[in-house]
C-alpha positions in Angstrom: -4.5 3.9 19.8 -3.3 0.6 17.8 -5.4 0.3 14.7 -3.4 -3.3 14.4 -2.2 -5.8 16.3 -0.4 -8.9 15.3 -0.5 -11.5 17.9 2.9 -14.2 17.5 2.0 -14.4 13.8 3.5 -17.5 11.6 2.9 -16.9 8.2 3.2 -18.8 5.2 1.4 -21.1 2.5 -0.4 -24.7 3.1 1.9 -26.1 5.2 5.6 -23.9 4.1 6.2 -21.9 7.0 8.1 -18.1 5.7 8.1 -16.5 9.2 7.1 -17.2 13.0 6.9 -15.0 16.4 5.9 -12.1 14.4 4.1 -9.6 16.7 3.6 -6.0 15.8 1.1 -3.1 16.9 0.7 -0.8 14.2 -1.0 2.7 16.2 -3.0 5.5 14.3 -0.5 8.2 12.0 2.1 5.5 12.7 5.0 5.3 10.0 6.3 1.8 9.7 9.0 0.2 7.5 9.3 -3.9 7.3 12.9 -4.2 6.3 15.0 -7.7 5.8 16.5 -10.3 3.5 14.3 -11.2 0.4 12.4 -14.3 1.4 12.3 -13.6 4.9 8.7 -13.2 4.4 7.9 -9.3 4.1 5.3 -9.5 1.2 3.8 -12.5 2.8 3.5 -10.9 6.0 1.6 -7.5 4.3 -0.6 -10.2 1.9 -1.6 -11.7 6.1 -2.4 -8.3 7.0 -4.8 -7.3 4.2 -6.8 -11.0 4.5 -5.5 -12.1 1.1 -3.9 -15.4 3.4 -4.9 -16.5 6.5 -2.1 -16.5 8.9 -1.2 -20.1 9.9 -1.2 -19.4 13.8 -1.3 -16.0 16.1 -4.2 -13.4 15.7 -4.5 -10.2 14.1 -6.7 -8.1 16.0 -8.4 -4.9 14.1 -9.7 -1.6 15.9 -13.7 -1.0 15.8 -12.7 1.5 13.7 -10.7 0.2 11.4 -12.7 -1.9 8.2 -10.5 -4.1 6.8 -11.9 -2.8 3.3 -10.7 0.2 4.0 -7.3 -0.2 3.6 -5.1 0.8 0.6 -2.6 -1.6 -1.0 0.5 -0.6 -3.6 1.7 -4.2 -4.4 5.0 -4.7 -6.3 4.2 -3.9 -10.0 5.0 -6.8 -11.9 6.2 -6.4 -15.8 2.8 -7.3 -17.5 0.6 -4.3 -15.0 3.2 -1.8 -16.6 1.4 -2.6 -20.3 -2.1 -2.5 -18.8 -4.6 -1.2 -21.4 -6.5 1.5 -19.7 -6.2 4.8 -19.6 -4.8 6.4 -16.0 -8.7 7.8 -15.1 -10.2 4.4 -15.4 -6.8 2.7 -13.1 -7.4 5.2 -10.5 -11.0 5.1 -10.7 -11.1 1.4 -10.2 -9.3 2.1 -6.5 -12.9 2.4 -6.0 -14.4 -1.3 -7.1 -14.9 -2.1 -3.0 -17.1 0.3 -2.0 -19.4 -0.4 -5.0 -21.2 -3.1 -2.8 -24.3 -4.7 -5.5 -24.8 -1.4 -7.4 -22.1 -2.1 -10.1 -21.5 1.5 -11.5 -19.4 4.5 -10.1 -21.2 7.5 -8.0 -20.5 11.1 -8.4 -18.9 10.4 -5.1 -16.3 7.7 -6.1 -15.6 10.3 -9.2 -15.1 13.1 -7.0 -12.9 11.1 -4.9 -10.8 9.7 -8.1 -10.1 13.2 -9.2 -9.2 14.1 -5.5 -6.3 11.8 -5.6 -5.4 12.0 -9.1 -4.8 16.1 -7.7 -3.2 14.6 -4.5 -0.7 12.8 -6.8 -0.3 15.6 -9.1 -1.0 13.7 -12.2 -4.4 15.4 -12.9 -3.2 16.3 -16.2 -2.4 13.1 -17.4 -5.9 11.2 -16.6 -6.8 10.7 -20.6 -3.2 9.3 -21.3 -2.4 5.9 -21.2 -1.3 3.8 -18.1 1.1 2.2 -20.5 2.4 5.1 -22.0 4.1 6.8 -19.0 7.4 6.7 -17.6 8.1 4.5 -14.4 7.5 7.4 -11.5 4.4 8.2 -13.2 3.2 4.7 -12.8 3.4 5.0 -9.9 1.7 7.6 -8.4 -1.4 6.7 -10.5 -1.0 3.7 -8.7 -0.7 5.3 -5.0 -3.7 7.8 -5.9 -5.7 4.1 -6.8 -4.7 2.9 -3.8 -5.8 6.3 -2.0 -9.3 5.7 -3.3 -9.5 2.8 -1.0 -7.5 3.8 2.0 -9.2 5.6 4.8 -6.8 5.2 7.9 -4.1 2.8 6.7 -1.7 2.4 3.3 0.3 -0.6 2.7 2.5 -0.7 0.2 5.3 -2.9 -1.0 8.9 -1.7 -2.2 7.0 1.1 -3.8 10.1 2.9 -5.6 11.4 -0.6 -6.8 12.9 0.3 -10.2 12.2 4.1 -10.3 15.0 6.5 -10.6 16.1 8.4 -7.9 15.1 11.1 -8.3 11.4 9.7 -9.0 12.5 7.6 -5.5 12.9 10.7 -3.5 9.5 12.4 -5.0 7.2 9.0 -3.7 8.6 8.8 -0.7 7.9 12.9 0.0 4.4 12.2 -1.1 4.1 9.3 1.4 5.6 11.4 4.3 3.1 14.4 3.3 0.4 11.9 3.5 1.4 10.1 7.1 1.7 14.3 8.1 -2.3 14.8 7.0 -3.1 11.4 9.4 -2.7 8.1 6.6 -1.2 5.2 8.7 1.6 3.7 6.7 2.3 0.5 6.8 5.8 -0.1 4.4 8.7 -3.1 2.7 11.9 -1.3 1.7 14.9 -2.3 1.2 16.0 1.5 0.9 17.8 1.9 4.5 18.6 5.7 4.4 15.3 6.9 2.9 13.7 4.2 5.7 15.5 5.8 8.5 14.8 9.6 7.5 11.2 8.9 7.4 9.8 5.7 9.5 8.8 6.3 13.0 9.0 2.3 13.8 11.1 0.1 11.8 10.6 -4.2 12.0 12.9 -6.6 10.5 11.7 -9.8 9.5 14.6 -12.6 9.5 16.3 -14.8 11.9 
């Protein structure tokens, strides 16, 4: 069943066009990687899918199902979220911010489900440190399990092992395999061709 479907898609901002013709059906437990050139238009295509810009033609076309809400995003980390003040418990729990609707304060349930991921991610242990504090790889898996806390079907994330070592590399992208094998749509930008070709069941390139 396609949870997505991206109808002749041209993305961009105002009136810069980044990509055009871009059609993709993203189905249930799928595995996708976006590969291509840097400014073909990856991370503009992924911002498109998760509302954050309106596509500038085409349709995107969501299953009944599927709540747009409900889908987790790892952006890039940029140099300034790496010295976020907060400790790793309040970073994951605020995964959780969308589903608070007009009652402004965490349930037992959003806790529970914090502490679920923060296991997932196997970080539990570290929830009273510092986000700042940690090494790279840490980062980000505090960041996946925030992004967990959100995702119900789908995870998009973007260059997710950008600037880890590899061995931190090859321990995110088992965790996102494990996670696509217990059902988690992924939806992923690499630039990492092996690792992309060992796991992805679909692969897109974006460029002329």
């Amino acid at each position: 069943m396609n949870l997505i479907e991206c109808e002749n898609l041209q993305i961009g901002y105002g009136s810069k066009i980044i990509a055009e013709n871009v059609s993709v059906n993203i189905e249930d437990g799928d595995y996708i990687c976006i590969i291509g050139e840097n400014g073909c238009g990856k991370s503009t295509f992924l911002k498109t899918l998760l509302g954050l810009i309106p596509p500038l033609e085409g349709k995107i076309n969501f299953a009944p199902t599927l709540d747009r809400k409900e889908i987790g995003y790892l952006p890039q980390q940029k140099n300034f979220q790496k010295n976020f003040p907060a400790s790793v418990w309040e970073v994951v729990l605020s995964g959780c911010q969308n589903d608070l609707g007009f009652f402004p304060f965490y349930t037992k349930k959003h806790k529970k489900m914090a502490l679920k991921n923060l296991d997932t991610m196997g970080i539990s242990k570290l929830r009273k440190k510092s986000f700042a504090e940690l090494s790279g790889g840490q980062q980000q898996r505090v960041l996946l399990a925030r992004a967990l806390c959100t995702a119900k079907k789908v995870l998009i994330l973007d260059e997710p092992v950008t600037g880890l070592d590899p061995e931190a590399s090859r321990e995110m992208y088992e965790m996102i395999d494990e996670l696509n094998k217990k059902g988690m749509t992924i939806v992923m930008i690499s630039h990492d061709i092996p690792a992309t070709e060992k796991y992805a069941k679909h692969i897109y390139r974006l460029g002329k």
